[in-house]
VOZAVEX-916801 format. One record per residue (C-alpha): residue number from 0; residue in one letter; y, x, z. Coordinates in Angstrom, 2 decimals. Layout:
! VOZAVEX-916801
(rec NUM 'A' (Y X Z)) ...
! end
This chain:
! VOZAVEX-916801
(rec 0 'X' (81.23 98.29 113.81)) (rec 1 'X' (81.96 95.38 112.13)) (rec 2 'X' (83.95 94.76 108.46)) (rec 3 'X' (86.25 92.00 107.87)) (rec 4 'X' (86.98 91.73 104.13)) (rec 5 'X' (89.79 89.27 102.86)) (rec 6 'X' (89.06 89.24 99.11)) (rec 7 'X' (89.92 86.94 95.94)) (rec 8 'X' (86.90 87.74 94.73)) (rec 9 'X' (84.46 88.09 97.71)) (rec 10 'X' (80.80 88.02 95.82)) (rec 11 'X' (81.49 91.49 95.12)) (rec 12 'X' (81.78 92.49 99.11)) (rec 13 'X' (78.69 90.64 99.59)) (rec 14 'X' (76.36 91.85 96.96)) (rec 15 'X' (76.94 95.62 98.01)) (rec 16 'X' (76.55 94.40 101.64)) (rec 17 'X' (72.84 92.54 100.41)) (rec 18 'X' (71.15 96.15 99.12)) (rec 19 'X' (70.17 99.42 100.74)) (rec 20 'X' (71.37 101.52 103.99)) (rec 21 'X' (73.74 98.66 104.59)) (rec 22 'X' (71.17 95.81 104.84)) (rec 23 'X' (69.57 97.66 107.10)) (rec 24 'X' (72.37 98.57 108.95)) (rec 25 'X' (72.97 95.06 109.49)) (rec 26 'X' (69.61 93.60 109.88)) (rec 27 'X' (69.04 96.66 113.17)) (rec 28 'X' (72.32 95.14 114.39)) (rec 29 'X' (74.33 98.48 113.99)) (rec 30 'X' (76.96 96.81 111.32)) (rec 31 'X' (78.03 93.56 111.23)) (rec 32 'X' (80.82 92.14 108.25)) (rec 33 'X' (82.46 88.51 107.48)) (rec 34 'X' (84.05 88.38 104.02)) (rec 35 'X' (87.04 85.86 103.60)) (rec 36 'X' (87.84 84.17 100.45)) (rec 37 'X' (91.49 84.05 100.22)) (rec 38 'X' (91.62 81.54 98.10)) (rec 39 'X' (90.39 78.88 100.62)) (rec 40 'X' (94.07 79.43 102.12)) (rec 41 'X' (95.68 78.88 99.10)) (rec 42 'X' (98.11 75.38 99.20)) (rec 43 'X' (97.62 73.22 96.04)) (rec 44 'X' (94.16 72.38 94.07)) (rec 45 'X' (94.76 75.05 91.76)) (rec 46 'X' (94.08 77.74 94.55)) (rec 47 'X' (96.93 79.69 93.25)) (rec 48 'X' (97.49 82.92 94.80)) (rec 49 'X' (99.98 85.04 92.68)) (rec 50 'X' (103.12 84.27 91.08)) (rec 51 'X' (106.14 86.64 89.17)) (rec 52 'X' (107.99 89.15 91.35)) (rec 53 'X' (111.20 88.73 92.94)) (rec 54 'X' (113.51 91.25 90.60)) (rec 55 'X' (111.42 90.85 87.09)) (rec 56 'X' (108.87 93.81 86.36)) (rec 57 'X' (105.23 93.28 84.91)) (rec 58 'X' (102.73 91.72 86.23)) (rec 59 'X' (102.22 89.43 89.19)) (rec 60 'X' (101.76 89.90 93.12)) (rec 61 'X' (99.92 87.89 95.34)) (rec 62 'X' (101.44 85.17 97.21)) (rec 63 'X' (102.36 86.10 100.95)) (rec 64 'X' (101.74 82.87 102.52)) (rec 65 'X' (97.70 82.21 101.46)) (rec 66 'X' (96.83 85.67 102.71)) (rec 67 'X' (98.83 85.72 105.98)) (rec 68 'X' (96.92 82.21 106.66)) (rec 69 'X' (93.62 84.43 105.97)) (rec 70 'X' (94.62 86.80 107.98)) (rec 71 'X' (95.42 84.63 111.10)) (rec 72 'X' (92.30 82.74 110.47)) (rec 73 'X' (90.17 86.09 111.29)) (rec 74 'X' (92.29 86.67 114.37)) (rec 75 'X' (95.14 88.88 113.26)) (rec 76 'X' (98.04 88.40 114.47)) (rec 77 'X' (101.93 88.52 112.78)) (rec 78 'X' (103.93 90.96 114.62)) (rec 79 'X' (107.35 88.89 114.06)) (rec 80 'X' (106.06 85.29 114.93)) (rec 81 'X' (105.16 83.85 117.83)) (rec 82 'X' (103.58 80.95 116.63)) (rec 83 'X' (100.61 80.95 113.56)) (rec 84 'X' (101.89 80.63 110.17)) (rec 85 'X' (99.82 77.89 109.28)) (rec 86 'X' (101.15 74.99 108.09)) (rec 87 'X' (102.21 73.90 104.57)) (rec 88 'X' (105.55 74.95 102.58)) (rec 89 'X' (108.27 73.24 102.44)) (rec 90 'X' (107.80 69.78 101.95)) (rec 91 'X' (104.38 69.61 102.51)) (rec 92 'X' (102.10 68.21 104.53)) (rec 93 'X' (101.55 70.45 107.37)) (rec 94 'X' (97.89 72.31 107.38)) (rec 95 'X' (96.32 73.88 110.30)) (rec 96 'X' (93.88 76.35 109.46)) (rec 97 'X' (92.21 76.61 112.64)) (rec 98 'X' (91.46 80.51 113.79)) (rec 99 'X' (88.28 81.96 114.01)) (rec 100 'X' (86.88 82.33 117.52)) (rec 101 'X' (89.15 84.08 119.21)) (rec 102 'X' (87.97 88.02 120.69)) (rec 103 'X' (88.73 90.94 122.38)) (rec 104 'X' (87.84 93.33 119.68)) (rec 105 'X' (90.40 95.45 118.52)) (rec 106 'X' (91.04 95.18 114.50)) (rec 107 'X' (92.36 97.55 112.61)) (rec 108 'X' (93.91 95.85 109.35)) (rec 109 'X' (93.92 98.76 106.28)) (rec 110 'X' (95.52 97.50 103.00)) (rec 111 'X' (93.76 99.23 100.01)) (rec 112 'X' (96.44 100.79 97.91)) (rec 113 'X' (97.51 103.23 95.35)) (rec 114 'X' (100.49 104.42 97.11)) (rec 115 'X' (98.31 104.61 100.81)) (rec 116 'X' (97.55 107.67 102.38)) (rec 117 'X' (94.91 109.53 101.33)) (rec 118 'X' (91.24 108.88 102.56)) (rec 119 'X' (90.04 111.62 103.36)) (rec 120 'X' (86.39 112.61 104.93)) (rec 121 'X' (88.49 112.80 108.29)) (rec 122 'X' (90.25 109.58 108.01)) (rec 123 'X' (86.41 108.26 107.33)) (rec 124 'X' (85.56 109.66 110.42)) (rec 125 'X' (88.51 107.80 112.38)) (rec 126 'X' (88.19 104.55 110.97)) (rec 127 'X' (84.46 104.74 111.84)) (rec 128 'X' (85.68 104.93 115.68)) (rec 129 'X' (86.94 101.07 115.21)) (rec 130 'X' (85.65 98.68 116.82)) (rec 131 'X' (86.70 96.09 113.48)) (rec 132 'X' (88.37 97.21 109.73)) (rec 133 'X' (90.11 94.19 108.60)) (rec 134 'X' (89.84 95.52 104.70)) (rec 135 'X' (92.89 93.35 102.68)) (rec 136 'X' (91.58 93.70 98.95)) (rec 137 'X' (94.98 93.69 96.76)) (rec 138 'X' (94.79 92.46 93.29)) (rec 139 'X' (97.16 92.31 90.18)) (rec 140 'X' (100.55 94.40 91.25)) (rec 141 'X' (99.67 94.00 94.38)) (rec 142 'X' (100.95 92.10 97.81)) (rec 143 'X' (104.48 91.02 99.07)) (rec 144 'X' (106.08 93.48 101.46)) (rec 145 'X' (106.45 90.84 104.34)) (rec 146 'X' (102.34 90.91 104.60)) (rec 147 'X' (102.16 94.88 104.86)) (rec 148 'X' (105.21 94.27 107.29)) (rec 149 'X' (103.71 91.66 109.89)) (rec 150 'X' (100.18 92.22 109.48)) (rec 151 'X' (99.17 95.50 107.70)) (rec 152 'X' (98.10 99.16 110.52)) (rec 153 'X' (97.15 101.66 107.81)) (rec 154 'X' (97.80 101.54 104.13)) (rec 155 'X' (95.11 103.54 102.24)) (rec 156 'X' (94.86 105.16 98.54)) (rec 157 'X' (91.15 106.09 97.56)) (rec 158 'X' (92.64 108.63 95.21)) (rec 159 'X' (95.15 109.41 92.61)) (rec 160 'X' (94.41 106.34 90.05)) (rec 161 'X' (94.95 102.60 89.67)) (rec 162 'X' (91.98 100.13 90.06)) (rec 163 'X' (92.73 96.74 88.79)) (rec 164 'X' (89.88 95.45 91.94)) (rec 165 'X' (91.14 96.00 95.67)) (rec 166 'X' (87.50 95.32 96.60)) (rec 167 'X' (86.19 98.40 94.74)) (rec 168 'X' (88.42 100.46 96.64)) (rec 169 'X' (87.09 98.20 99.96)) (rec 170 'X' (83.63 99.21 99.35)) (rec 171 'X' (84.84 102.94 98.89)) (rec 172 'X' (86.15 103.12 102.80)) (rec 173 'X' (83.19 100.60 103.76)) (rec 174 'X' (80.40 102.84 102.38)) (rec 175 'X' (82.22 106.15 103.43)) (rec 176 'X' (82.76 104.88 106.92)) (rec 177 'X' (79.58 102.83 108.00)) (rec 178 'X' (77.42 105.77 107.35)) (rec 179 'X' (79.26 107.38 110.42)) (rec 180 'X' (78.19 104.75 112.88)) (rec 181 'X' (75.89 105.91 115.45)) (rec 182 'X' (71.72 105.64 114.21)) (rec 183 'X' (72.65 104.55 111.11)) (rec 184 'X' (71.95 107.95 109.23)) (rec 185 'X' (70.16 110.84 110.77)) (rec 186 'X' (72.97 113.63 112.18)) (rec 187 'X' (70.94 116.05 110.63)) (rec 188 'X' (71.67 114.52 107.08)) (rec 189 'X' (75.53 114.09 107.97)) (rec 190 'X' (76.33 117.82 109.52)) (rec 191 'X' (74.80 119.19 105.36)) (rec 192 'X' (76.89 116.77 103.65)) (rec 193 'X' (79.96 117.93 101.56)) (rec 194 'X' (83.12 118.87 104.23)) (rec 195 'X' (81.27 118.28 106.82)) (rec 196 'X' (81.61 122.02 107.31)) (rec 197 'X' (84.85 122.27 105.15)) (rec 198 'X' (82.44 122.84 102.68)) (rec 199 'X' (80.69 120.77 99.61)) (rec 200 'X' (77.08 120.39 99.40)) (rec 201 'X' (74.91 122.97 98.32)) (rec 202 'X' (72.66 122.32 94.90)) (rec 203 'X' (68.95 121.15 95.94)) (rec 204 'X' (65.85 120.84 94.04)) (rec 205 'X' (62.66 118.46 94.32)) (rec 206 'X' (58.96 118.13 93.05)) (rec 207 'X' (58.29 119.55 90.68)) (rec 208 'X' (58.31 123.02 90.41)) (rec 209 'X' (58.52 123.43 86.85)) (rec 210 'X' (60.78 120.95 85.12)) (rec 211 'X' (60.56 122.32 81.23)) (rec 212 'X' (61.82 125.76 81.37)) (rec 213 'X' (63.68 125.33 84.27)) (rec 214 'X' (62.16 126.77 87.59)) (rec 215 'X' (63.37 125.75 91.42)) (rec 216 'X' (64.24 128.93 93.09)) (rec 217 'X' (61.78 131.11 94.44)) (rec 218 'X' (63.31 131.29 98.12)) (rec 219 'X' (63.25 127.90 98.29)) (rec 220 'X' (59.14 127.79 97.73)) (rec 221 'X' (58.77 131.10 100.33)) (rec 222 'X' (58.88 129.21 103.78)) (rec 223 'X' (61.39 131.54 105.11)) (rec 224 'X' (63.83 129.11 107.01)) (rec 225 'X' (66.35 131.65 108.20)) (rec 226 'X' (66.69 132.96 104.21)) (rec 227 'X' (66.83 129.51 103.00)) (rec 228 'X' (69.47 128.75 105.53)) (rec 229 'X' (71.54 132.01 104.40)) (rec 230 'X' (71.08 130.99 100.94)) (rec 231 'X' (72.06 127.72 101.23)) (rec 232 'X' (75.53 128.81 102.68)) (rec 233 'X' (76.51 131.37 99.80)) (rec 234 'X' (75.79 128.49 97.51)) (rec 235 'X' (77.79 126.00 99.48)) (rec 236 'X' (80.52 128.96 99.67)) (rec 237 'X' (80.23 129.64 95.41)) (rec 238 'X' (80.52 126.00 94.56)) (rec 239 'X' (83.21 125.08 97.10)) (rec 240 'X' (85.12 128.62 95.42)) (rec 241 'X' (84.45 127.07 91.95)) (rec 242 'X' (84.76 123.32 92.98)) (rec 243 'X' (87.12 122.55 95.38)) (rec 244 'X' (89.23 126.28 96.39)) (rec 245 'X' (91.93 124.42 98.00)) (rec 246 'X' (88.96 123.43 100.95)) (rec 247 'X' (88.75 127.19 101.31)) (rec 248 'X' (92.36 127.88 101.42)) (rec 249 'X' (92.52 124.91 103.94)) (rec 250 'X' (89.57 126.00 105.77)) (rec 251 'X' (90.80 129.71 106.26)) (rec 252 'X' (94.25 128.99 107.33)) (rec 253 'X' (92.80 126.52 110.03)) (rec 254 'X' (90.33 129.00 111.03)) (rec 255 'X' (87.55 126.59 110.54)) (rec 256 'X' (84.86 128.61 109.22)) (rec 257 'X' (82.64 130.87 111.44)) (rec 258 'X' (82.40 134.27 111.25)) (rec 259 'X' (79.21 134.33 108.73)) (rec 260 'X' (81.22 131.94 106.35)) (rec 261 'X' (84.14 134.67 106.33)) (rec 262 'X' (82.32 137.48 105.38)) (rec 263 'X' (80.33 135.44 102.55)) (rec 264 'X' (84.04 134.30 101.55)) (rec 265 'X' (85.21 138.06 101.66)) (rec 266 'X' (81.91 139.35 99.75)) (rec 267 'X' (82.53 136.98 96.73)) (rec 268 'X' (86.20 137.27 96.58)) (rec 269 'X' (85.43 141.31 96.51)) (rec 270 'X' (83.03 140.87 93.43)) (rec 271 'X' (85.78 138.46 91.75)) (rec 272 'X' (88.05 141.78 92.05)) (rec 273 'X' (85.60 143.80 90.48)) (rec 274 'X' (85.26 142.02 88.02)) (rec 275 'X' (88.86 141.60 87.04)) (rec 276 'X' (88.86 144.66 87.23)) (rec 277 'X' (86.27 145.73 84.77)) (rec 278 'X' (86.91 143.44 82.22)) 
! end
């Protein structure tokens, strides 16, 4: 897998690619990244790359041409020309921003956005699959339509609020995603996660036993795997009821859980009633 990010502000890619999982990742070969300052493709000395929307409204949007130069430079190609969009405006000089070496790797370009589709642990797991993620990092209102247009495969909202950093939202879909490559992160580990199952993650404890007047649980300390394992599902089941009931609701009407989830479901739902019922 490897991550493209085309950034105003690319130190921030970088540093999160320098620490942890991901440097390893990288250093056993299993990810590879290039992040792209946009900026570098901007046309005057200022390195302008925003100016005032077409129409009036707040704010500013980023400037198609410096980003669709970026974009051709990592080997992306504009769906409505046949030639690069390289050179200069109007009047200028013309600039050639020669293309990075050309390859057979398919890219997926995703534009990080608040009005994208959801990402979702599924989408995670398709994006994964790519070969490349071309991550475009939007800033202030956001980009002109004509780059989404000729340039943009998947438009993607990390959730259901406004960042002022596209990269933030980058890093979201990098870490969610790279995790899923192959050897980078035990199986083992990734099957227990939250929705892997449909399910969130049940609660764990640690060393040590006591923490002031709070105990671990005692089925936890007995040994007995196939209790523990039991256990561990109710509690995944009570905290997905209390956290997240729509993954239930989802996960029942597309018949996803097995037939020990269901009656665990059932048994809880029947002591909710009870209860109702007393009180």
């Amino acid at each position: 897998m490897k991550y493209t990010a085309l950034s105003l502000f690319p130190d921030i890619i970088d540093a999160f690619m320098r620490h942890s999982i991901m440097a390893k990742a990288i250093e056993r070969g299993l990810v590879a990244y290039q992040s792209v300052n946009i900026r570098d493709f901007a046309f005057d000395r200022h390195k302008v790359c925003d100016d005032a929307p077409y129409g009036g409204g707040a704010g500013m949007l980023m400037l198609p041409e410096p980003v669709g130069r970026a974009l051709e430079y990592v080997g992306v190609k504009n769906r409505f020309e046949s030639r690069p969009l390289s050179g200069g405006r109007d009047g200028d000089e013309e600039t050639v921003v020669a293309p990075a070496v050309a390859s057979a790797v398919k890219k997926r370009v995703v534009y990080l956005t608040p009005s994208g589709r959801s990402f979702t642990q599924a989408v995670a797991h398709g994006l994964a699959a790519e070969q490349e993620l071309v991550l475009l990092c939007g800033r202030y209102e956001g980009m002109d339509q004509r780059i989404i247009d000729a340039y943009v495969d998947d438009e993607i909202s990390v959730g259901d609020y406004v960042l002022s950093s596209g990269e933030v939202a980058a890093l979201v879909v990098i870490d969610a995603t790279y995790r899923l490559v192959e050897q980078v992160i035990s199986p083992l580990s990734l099957e227990e996660e939250s929705f892997g199952r449909g399910l969130l993650e049940y609660p764990q404890w640690t060393r040590p036993e006591k923490y002031g007047t709070l105990k671990a649980p005692d089925i936890l300390l007995s040994g007995h795997h196939e209790n523990i394992r039991r256990w561990r599902l109710r509690k995944q089941v009570e905290k997905t009821l209390a956290f997240r009931p729509d993954l239930i609701k989802k996960g029942l009407e597309e018949h996803r859980f097995d037939a020990e989830t269901r009656k665990i479901i059932d048994d809880i739902a029947e002591m909710q009633r009870g209860e109702d019922e007393r009180n």
